[in-house]
PAZAPA-4460 file (N, C-alpha, C; in steps of 0.05 Angstrom, whole numbers, plus 32768, in hexadecimal, padded with zeros to 4 digits):
% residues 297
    n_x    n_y    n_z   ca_x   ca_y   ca_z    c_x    c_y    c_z   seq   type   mol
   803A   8131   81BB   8032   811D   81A8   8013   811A   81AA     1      X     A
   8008   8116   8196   7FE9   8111   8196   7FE5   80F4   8187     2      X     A
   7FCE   80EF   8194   7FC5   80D3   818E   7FB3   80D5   816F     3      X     A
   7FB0   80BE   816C   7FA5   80C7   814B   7F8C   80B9   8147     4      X     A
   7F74   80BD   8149   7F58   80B3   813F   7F5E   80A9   812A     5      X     A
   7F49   8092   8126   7F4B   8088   8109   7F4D   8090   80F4     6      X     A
   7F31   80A3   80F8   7F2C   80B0   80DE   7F3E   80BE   80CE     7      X     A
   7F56   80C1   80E3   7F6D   80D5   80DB   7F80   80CE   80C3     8      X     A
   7F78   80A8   80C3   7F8F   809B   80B3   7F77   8087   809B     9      X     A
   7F64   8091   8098   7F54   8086   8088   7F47   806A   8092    10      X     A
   7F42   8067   80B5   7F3E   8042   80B7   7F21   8042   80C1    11      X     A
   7F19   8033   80C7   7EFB   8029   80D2   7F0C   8021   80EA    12      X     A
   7F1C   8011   80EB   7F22   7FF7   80FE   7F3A   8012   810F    13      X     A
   7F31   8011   8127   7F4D   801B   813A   7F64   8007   8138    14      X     A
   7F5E   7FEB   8138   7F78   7FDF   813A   7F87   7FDB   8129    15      X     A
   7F79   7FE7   810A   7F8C   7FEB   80F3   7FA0   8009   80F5    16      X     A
   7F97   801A   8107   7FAE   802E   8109   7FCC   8026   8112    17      X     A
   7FDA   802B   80FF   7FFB   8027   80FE   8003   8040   8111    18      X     A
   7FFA   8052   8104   800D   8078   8116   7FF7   807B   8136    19      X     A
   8011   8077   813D   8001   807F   815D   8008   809E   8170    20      X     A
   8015   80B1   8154   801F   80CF   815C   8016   80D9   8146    21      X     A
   801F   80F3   8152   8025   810E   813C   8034   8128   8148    22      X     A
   8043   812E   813E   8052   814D   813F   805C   815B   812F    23      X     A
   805B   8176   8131   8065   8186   8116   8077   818F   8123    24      X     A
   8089   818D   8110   80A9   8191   810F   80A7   81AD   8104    25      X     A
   8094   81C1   80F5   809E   81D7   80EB   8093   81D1   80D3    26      X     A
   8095   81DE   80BD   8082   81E8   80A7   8091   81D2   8095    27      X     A
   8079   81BB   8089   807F   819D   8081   808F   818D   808A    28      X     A
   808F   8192   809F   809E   8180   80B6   808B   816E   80CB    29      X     A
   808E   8150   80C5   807F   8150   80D7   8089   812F   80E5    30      X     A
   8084   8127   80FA   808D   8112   80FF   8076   80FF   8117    31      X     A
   8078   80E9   8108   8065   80D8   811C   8067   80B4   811B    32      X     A
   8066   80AF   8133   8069   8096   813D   805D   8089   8134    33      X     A
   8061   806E   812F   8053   8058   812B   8057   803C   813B    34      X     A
   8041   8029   813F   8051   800D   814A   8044   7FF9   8136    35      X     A
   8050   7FEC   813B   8047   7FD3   8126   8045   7FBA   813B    36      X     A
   802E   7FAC   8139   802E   7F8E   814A   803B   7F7E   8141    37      X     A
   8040   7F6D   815A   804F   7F56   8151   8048   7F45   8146    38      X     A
   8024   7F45   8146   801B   7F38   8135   8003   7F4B   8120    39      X     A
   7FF6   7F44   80FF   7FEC   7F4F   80F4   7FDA   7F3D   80EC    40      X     A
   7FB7   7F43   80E5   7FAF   7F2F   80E3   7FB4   7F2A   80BA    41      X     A
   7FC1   7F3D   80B3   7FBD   7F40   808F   7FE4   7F3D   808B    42      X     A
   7FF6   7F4D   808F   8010   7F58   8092   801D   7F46   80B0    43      X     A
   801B   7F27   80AE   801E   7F1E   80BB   8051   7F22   80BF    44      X     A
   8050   7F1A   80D2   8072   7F14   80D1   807E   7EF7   80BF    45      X     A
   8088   7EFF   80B4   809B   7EE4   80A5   80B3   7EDF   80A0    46      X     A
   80C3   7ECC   80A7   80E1   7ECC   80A0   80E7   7EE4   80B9    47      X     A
   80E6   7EDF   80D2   80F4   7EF5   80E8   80EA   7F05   80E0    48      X     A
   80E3   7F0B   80D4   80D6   7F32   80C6   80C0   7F3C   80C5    49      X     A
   80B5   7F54   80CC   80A0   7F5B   80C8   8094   7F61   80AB    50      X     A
   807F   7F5F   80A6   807C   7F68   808E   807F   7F8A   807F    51      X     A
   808C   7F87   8070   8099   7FA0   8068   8083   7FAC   805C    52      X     A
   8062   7FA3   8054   804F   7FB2   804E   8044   7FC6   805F    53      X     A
   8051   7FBD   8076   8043   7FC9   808F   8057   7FE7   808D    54      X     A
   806B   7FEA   8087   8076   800B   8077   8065   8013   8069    55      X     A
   805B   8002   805B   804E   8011   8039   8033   801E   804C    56      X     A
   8026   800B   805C   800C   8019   805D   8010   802A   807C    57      X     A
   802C   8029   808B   802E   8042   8099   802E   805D   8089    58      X     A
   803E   805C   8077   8045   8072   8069   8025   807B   8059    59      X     A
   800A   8061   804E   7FFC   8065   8041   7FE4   807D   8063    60      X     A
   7FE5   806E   806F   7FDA   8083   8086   7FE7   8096   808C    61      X     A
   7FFD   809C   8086   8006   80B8   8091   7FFF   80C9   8073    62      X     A
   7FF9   80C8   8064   7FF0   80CC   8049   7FD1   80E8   8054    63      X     A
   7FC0   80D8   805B   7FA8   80E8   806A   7FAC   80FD   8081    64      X     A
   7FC4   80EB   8091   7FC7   80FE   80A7   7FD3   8116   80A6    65      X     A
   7FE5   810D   8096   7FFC   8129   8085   7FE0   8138   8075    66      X     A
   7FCE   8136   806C   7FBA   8141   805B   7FAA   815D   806C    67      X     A
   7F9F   8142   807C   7F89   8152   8092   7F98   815D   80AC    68      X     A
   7FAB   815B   80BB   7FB3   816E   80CD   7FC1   817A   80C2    69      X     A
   7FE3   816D   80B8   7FED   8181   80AC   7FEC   8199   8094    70      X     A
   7FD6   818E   808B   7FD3   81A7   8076   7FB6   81AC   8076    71      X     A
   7FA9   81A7   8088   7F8B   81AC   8090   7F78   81A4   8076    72      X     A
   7F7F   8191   806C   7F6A   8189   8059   7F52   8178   805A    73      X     A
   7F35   8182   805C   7F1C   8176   806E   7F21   8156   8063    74      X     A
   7F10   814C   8081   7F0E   813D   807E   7F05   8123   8065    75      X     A
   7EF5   8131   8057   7EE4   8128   8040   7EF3   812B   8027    76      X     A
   7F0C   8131   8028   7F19   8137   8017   7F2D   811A   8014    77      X     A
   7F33   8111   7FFA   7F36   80F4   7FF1   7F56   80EE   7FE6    78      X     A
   7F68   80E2   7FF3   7F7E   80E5   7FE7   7F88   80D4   7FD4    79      X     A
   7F98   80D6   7FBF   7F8F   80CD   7FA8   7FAB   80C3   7FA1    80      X     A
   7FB6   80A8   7F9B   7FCE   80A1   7F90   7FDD   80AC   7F76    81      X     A
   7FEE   80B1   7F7C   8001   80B2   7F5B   801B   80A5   7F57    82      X     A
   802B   80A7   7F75   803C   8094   7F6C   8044   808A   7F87    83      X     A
   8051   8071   7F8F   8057   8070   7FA8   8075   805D   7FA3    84      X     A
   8085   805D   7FB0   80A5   804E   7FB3   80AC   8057   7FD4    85      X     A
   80BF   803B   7FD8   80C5   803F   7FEB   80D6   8028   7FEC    86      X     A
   80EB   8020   7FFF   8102   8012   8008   8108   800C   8030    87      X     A
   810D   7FF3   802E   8108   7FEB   8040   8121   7FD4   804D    88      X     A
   8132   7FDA   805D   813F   7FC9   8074   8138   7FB2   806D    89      X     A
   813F   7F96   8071   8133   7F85   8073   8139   7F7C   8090    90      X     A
   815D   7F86   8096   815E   7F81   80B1   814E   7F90   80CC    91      X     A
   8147   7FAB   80CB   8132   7FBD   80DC   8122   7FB0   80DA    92      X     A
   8116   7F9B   80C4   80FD   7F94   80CF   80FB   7F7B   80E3    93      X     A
   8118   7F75   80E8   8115   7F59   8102   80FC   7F58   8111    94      X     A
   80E9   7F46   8115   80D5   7F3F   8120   80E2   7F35   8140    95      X     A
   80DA   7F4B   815E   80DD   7F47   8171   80C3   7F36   8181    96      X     A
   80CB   7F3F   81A4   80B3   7F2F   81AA   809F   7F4A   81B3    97      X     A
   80A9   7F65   81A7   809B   7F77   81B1   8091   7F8B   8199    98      X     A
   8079   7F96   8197   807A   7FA6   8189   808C   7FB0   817B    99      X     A
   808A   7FB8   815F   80A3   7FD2   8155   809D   7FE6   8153   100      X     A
   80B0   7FFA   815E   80A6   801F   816A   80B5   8021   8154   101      X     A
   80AA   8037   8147   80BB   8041   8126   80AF   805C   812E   102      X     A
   80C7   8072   8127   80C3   808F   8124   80B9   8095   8104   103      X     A
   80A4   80AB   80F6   80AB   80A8   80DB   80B0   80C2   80D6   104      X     A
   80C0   80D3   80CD   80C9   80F3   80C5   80BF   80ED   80B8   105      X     A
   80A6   8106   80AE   809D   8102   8090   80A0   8122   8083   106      X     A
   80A4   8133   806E   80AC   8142   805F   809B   814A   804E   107      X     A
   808D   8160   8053   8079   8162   8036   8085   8174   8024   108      X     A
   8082   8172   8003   808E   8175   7FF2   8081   817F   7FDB   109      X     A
   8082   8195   7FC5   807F   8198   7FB4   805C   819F   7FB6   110      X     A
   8058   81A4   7FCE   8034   81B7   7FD3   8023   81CA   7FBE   111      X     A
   8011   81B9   7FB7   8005   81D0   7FAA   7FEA   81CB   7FBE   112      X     A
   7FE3   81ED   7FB4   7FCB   81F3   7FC0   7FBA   8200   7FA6   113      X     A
   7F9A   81F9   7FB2   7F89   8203   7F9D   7F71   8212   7FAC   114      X     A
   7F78   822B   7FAC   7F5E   8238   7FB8   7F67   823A   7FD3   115      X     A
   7F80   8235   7FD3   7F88   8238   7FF7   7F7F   821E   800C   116      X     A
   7F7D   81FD   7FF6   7F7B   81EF   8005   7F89   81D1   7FF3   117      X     A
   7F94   81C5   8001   7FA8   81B1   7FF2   7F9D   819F   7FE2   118      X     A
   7FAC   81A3   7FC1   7FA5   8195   7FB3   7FB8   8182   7FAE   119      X     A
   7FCE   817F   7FB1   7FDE   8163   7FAE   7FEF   816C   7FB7   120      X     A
   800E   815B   7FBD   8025   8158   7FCC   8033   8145   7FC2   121      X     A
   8052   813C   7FC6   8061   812E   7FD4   8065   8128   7FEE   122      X     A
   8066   810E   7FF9   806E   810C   8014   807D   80F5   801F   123      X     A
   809C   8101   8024   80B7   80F3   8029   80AF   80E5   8042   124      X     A
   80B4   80C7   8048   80BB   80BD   805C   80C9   80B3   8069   125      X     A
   80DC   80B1   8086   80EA   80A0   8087   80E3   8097   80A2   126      X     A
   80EE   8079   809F   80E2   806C   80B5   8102   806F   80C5   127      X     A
   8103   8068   80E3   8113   8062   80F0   810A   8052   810C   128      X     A
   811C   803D   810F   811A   8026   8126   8129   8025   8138   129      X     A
   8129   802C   8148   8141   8025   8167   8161   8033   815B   130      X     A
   815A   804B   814C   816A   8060   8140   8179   8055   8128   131      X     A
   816D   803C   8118   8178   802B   8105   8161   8037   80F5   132      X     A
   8163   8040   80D8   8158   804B   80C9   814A   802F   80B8   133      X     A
   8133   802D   80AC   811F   8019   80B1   811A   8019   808E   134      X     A
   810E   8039   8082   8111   8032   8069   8107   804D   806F   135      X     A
   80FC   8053   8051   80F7   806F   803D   80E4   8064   8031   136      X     A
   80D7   8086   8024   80B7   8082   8015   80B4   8090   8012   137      X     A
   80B0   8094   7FF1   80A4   80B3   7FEA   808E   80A7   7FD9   138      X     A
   8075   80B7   7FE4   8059   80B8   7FCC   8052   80CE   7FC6   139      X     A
   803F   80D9   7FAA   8034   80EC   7FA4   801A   80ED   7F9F   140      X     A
   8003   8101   7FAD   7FED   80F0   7FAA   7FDC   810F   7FA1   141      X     A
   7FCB   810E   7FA4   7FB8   812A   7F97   7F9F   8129   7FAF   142      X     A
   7F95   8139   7FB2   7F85   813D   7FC8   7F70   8148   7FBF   143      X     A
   7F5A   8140   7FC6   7F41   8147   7FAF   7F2B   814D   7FC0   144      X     A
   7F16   8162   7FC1   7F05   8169   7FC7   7EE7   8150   7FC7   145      X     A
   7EDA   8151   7FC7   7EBE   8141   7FCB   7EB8   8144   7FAC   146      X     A
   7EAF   815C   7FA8   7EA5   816F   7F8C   7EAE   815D   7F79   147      X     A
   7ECC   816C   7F7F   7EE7   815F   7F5E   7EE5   813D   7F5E   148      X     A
   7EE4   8135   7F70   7EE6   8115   7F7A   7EC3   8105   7F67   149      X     A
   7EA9   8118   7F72   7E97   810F   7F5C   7E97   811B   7F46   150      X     A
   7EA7   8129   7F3D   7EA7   812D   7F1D   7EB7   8119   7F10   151      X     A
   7ECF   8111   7F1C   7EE7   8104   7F0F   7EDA   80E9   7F10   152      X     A
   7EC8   80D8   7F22   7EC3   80C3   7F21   7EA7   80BD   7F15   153      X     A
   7E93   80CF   7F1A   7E77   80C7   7F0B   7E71   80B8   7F18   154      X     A
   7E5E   80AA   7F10   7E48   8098   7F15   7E59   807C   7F2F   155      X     A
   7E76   807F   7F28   7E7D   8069   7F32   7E8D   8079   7F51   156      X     A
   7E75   8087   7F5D   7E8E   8098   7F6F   7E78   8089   7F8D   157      X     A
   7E67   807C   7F87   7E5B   806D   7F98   7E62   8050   7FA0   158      X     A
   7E74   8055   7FBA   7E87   803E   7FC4   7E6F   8023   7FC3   159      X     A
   7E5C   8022   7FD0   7E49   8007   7FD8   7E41   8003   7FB6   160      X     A
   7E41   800A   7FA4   7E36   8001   7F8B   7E48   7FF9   7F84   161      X     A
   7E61   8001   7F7E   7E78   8005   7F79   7E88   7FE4   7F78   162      X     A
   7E7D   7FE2   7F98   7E8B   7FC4   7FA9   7E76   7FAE   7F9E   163      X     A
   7E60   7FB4   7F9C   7E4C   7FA6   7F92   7E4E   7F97   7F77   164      X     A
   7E59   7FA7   7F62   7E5B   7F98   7F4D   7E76   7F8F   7F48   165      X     A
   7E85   7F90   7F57   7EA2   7F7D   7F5B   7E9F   7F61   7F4C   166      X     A
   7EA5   7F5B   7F39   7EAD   7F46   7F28   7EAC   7F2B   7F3C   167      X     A
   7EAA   7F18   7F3D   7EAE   7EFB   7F4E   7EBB   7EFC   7F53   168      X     A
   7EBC   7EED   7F64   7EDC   7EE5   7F77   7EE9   7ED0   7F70   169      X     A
   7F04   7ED2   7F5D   7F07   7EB8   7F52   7F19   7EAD   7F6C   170      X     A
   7F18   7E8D   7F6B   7F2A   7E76   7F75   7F51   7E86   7F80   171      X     A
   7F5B   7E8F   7F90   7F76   7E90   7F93   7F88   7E7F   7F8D   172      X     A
   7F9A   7E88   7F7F   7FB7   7E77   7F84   7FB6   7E69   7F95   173      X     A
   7FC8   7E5D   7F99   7FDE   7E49   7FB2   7FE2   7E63   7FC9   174      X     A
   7FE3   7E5B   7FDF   7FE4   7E79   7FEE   8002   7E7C   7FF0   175      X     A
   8011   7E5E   7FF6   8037   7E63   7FF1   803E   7E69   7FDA   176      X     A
   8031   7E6B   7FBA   8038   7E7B   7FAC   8032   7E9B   7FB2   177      X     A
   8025   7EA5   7FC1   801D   7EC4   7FBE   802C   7EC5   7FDF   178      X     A
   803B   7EB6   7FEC   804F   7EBD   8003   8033   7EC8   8016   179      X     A
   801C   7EB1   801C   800F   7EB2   802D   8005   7E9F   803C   180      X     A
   8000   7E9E   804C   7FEF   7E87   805D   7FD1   7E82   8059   181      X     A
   7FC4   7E93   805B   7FA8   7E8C   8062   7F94   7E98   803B   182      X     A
   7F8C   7E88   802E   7F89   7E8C   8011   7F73   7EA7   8011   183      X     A
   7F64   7EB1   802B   7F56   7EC4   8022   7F66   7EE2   801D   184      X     A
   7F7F   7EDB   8027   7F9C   7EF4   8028   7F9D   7EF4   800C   185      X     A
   7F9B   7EE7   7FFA   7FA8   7EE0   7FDE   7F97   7EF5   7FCE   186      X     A
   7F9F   7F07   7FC1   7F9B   7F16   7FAC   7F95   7F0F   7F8D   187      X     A
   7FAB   7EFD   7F8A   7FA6   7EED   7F71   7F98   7ED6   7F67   188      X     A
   7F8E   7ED8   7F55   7F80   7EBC   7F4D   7F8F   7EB7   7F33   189      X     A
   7F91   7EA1   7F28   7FA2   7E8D   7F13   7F95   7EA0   7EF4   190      X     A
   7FAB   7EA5   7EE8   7FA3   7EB5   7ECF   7FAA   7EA4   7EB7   191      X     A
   7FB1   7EB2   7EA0   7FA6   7E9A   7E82   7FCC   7E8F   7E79   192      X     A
   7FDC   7E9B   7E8A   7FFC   7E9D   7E86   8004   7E9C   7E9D   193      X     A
   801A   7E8D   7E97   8032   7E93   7EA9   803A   7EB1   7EAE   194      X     A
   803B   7EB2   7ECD   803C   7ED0   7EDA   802A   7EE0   7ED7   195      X     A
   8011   7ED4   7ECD   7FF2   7EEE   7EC8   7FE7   7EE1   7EDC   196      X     A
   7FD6   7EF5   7EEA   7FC5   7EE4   7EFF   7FA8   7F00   7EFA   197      X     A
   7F92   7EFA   7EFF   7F80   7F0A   7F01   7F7F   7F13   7F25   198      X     A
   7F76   7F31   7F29   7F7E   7F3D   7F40   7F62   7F31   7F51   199      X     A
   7F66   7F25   7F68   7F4E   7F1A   7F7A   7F49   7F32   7F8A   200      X     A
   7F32   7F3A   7F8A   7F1D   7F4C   7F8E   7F0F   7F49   7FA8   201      X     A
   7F17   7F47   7FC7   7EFC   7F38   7FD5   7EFB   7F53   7FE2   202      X     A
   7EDE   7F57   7FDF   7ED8   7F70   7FEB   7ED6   7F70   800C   203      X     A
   7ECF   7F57   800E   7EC4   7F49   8030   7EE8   7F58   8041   204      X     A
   7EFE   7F51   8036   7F13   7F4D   804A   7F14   7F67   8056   205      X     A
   7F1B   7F61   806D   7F1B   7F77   808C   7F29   7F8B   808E   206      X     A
   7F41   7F81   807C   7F59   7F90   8081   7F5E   7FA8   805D   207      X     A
   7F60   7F94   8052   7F64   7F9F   8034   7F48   7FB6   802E   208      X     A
   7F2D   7FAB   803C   7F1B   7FC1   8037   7F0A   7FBB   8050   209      X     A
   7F23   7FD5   805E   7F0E   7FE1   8077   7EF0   7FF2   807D   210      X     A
   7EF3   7FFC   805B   7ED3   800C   8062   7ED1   800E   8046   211      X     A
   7EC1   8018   8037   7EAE   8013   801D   7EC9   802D   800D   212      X     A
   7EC3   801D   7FF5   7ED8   802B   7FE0   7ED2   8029   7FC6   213      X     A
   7ED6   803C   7FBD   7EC9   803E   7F9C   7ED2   8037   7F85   214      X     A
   7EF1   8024   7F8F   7F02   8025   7F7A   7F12   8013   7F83   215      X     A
   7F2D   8000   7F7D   7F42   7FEF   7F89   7F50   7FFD   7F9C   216      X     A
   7F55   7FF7   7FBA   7F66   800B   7FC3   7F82   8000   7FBF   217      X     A
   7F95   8016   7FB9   7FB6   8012   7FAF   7FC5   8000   7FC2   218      X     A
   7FB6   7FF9   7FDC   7FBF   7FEE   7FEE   7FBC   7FCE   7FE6   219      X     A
   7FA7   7FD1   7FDC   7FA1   7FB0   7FCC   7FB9   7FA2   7FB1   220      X     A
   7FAE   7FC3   7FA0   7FCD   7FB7   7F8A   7FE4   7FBC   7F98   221      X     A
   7FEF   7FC9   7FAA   8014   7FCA   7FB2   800A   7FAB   7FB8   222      X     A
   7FFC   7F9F   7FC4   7FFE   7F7F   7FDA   7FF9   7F70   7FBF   223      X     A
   7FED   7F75   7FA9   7FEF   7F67   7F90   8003   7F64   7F7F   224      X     A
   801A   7F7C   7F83   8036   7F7A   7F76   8041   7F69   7F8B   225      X     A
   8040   7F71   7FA3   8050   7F61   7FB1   804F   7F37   7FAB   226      X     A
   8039   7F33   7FAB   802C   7F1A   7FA9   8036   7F14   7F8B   227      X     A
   8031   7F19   7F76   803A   7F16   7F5E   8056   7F18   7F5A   228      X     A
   8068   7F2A   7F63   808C   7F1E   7F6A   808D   7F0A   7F73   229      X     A
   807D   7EFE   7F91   808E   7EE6   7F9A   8084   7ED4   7F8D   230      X     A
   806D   7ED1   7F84   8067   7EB8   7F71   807B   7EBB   7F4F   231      X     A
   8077   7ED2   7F4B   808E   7ED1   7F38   80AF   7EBE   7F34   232      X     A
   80B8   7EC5   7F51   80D0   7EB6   7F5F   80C6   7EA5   7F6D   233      X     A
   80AF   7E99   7F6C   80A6   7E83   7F7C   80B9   7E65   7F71   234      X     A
   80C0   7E4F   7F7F   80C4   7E4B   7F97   80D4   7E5D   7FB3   235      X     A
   80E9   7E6D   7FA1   80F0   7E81   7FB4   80EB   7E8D   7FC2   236      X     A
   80F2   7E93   7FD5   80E6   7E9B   7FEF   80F3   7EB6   7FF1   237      X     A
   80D7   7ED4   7FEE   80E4   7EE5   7FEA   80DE   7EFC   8002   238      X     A
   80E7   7F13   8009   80D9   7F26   8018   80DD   7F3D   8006   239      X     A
   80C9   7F51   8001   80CC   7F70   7FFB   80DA   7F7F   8001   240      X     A
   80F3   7F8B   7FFA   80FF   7FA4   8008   8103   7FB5   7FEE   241      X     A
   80E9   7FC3   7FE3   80EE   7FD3   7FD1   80CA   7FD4   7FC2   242      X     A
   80C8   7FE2   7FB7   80B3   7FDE   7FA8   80B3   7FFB   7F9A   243      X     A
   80A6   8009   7F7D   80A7   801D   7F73   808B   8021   7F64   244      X     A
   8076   802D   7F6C   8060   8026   7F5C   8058   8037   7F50   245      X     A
   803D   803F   7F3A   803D   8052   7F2B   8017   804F   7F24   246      X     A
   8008   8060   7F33   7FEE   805D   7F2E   7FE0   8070   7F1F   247      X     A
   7FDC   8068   7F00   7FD2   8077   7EEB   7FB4   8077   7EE7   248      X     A
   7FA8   8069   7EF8   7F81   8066   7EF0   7F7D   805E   7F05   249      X     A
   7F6D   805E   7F02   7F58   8046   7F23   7F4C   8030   7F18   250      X     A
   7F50   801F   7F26   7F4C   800A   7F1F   7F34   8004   7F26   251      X     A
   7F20   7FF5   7F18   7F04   7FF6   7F22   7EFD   7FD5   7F27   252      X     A
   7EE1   7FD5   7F37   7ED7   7FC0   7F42   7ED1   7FA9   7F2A   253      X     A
   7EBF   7FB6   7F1C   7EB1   7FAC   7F07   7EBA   7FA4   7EE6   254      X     A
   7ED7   7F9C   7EEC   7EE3   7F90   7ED7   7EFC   7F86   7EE6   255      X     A
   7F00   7F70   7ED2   7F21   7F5D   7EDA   7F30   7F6C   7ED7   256      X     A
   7F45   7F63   7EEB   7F5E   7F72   7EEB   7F76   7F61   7EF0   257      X     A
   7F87   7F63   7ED6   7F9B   7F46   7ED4   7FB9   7F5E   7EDF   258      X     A
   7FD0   7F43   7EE8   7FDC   7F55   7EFA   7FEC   7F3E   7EE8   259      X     A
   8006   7F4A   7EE3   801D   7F3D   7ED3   8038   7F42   7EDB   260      X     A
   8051   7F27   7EDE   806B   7F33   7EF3   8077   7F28   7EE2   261      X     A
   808E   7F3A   7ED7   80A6   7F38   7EC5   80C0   7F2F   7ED6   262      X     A
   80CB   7F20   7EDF   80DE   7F20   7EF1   80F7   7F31   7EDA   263      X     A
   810C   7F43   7EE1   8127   7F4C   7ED3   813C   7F4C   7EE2   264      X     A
   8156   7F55   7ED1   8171   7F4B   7ED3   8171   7F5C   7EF3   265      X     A
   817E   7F4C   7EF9   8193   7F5C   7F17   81A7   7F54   7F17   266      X     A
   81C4   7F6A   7F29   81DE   7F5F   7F2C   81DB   7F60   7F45   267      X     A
   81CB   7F66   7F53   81D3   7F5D   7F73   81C6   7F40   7F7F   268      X     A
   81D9   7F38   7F8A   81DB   7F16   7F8F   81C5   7F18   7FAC   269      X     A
   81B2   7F05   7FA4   8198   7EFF   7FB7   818C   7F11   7FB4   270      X     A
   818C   7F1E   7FA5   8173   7F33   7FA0   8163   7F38   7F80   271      X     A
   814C   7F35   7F7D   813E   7F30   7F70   8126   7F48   7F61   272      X     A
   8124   7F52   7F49   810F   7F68   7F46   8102   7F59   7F35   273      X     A
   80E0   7F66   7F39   80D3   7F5A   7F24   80B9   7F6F   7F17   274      X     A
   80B6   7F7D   7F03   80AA   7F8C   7EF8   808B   7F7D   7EF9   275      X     A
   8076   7F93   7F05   805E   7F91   7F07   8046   7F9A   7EEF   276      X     A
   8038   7F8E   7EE9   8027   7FA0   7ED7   8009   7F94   7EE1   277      X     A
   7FF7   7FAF   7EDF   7FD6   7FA4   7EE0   7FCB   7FA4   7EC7   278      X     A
   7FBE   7FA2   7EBF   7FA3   7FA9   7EA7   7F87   7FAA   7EAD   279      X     A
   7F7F   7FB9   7EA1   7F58   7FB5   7EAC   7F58   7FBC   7E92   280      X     A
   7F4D   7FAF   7E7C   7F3C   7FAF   7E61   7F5F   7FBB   7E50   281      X     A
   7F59   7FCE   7E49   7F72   7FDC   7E35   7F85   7FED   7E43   282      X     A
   7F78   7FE9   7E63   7F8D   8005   7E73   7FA2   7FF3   7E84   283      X     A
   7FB5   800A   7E8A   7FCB   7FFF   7E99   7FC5   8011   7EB0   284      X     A
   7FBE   8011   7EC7   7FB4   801F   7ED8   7FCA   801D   7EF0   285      X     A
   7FDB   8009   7EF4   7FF3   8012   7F05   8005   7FF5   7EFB   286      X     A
   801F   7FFD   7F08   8037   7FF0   7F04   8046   7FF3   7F17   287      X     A
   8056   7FDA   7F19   8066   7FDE   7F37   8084   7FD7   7F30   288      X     A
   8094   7FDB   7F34   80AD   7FC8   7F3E   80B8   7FC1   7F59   289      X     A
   80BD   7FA9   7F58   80B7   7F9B   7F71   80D3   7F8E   7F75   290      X     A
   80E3   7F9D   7F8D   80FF   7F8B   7F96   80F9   7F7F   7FAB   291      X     A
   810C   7F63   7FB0   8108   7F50   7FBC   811F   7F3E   7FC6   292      X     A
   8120   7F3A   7FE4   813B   7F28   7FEB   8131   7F0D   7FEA   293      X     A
   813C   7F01   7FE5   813F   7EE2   7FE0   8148   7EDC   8003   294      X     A
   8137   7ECD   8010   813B   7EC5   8022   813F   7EA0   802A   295      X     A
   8154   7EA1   8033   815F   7E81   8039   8146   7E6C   804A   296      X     A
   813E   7E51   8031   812C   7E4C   8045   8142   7E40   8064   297      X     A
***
């Protein structure tokens, strides 16, 4: 097993690393450990449970790692969303008094190469806990050179300008509407309708933006679908075990971005879905669907 440098999983911060392995299983085979704290200072525990975002962004770091070791793609090379889903236990995620050790098999899929160096993929995940299977996760992302990366973005491929003209920071929600404690966690700020909220932007937070970025990271809108379901079903008290997202543009600093939750029909009893949408000007740049257990206060 090998230990994993930051850089490996895209962080500034060592104590944001989730994967604390790596091994190749054989040709797209690969498998590596993770722990999760008992405590988080962003993906805190609630309702007995860990937070189930803390899958999304294991699986979002094994994303790079699967990039650059397993398929040797340099470092400088930028991995790029297209679609991400995944499903989640609600019981594996019991909150102990000890770390959680999670195995993740991950599967690479559907490889292309360009020039003999990876240009996009699929990559299957599954998590497993104390041999209780935890959840699943498949994303597809594209892998982009430096070059291709400033052609496709232009002028706006400069992270510090980028962050610089970030729109104000409007006022947050209620933080128990967005199923948070502390209001600088809150993503949302109050929009012109019921269930529109404009997407809160703080470039300052530690966690959501560990190092300079040129664009929203997807890690921000998945925690923006998430936040916009439970206020959707707000007063209800909900947790995530599901989410399905779909990232068509990038979403940029320097314009509003309204985030809208359709709650729809379900037949399964205590469980709740609620269709996500963003906008920035005339674009729809990602969409989520977002399942959810109804949890007993």
């Amino acid at each position: 097993m090998t230990a994993i440098p930051r850089q490996y999983v895209h962080k500034t911060a060592q104590a944001e690393v989730l994967i604390c392995g790596w091994q190749n299983n054989g040709e797209d085979s690969f498998l590596a450990p993770a722990q999760w704290p008992r405590s988080h200072s962003f993906y805190a525990p609630a309702h007995g449970l860990h937070d189930p975002m803390l899958f999304a962004e294991s699986v979002r770091q094994a994303m790079p790692l699967v990039s650059h070791v397993g398929y040797g793609a340099p470092m400088d090379h930028r991995q790029i969303w297209d679609r991400f889903r995944c499903t989640i236990s609600a019981e594996a995620l019991r909150h102990e008094r000890l770390p959680a050790d999670l195995e993740m098999h991950l599967t690479g899929a559907d490889v292309v190469k360009r020039a003999g160096r990876l240009g996009g993929m699929a990559l299957r995940a599954t998590a497993v806990r104390d041999k209780q299977r935890m959840g699943a996760a498949e994303t597809r992302f594209a892998n982009q050179a430096p070059a291709i990366y400033r052609r496709l973005r232009g002028p706006r491929c400069d992270a510090a300008r980028a962050m610089a003209g970030a729109v104000p920071l409007p006022a947050p929600i209620a933080p128990d509407q967005a199923g948070r404690i502390d209001p600088q966690d809150v993503v949302l700020a109050p929009g012109r309708a019921d269930r529109h909220w404009q997407l809160r932007v703080d470039v300052t937070h530690p966690v959501l933006f560990d190092h300079p970025v040129d664009h929203i990271p997807g890690m921000l809108l998945l925690e923006a679908a998430r936040q916009a379901a439970h206020s959707a079903l707000h007063p209800r008290q909900t947790v995530m075990t599901s989410i399905d997202a779909k990232f068509t543009r990038f979403v940029e600093f320097d314009a509003p971005c309204r985030i809208e939750a359709e709650p729809t029909a379900t037949t399964t009893p205590g469980q709740e879905t609620v269709q996500i949408t963003a906008r920035q000007g005339e674009n729809v740049p990602f969409t989520a669907t977002v399942t959810s257990l109804v949890v007993p206060r």
